[in-house]
C-alpha positions as CSV (number, residue, x, y, z in Angstrom):
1,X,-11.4,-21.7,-5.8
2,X,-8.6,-20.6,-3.3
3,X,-7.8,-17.5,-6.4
4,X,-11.1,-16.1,-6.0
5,X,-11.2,-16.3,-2.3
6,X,-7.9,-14.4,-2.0
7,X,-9.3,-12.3,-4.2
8,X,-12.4,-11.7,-2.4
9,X,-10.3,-10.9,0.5
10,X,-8.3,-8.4,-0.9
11,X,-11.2,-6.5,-2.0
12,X,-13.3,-7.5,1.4
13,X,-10.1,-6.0,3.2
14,X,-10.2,-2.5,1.5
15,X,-13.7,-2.0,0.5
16,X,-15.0,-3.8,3.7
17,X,-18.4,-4.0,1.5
18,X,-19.6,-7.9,1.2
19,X,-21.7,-7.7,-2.1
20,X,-19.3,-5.1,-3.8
21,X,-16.2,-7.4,-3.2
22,X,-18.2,-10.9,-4.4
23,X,-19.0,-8.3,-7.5
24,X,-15.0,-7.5,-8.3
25,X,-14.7,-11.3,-7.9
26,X,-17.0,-12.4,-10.4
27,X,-20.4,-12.8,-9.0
28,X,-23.7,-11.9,-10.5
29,X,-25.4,-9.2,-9.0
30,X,-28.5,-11.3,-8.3
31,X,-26.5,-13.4,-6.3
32,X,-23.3,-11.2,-4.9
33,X,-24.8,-11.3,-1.1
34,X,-25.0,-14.8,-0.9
35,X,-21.6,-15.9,-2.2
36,X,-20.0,-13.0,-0.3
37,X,-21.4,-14.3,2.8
38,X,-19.8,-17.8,1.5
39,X,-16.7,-16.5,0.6
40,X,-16.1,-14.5,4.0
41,X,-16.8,-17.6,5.9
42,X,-14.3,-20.2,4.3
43,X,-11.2,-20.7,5.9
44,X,-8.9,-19.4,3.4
45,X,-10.7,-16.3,3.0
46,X,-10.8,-16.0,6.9
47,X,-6.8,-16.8,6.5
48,X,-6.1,-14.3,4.2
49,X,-7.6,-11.7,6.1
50,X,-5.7,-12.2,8.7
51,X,-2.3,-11.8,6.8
52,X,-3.2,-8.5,5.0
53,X,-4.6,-7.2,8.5
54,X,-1.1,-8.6,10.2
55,X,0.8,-6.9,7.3
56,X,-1.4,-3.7,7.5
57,X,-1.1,-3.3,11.4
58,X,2.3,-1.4,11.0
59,X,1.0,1.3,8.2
60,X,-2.2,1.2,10.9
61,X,-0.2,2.0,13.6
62,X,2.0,4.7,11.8
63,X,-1.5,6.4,10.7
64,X,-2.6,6.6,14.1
65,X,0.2,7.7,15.6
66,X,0.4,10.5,13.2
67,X,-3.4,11.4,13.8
68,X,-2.7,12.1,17.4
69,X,0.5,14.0,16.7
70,X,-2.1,16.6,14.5
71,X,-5.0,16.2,17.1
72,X,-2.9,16.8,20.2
73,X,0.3,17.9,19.1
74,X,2.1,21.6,17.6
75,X,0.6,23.2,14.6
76,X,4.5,22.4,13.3
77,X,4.1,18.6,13.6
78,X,0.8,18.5,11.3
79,X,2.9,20.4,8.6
80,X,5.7,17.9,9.0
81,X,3.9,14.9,8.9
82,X,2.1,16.3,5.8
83,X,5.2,16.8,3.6
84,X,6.7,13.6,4.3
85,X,3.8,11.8,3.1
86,X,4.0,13.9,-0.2
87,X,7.2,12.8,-0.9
């Protein structure tokens, strides 16, 4: 059980779609709502959210910070933030 719940949160974390991640878990489609909804409420699901949020809030941050550098910043700063994420 705690496999597909950490599962289900990986999937919950990047798809943030209930039904689709109880689907890429191994629900039936007849019943993908209701074990999502299960899933998302146990407390190892609810744990492993928060670690992939805690490890994600860095790469977050980074994005964001970028995002105003291209909103508010010089036409030269959106070009250079571009090609270093090329690379």
């Amino acid at each position: 059980m705690a496999g597909e719940q950490k599962r289900f949160a990986r999937f919950f974390f990047y798809l943030r779609n209930l039904r689709e991640a109880a689907l890429h878990t191994g629900a039936r489609a007849e019943e993908a709502e209701d074990r999502g909804l299960e899933l998302l409420h146990s407390a190892e699901t609810e744990a492993e959210l928060k670690k992939l949020e805690e490890a994600d809030s860095d790469t977050l941050s980074y994005v964001k910070r970028g995002l105003n550098r291209i909103a508010f910043g010089a036409v030269n700063d959106a070009v250079s933030w571009f090609l270093t994420l090329r690379t």
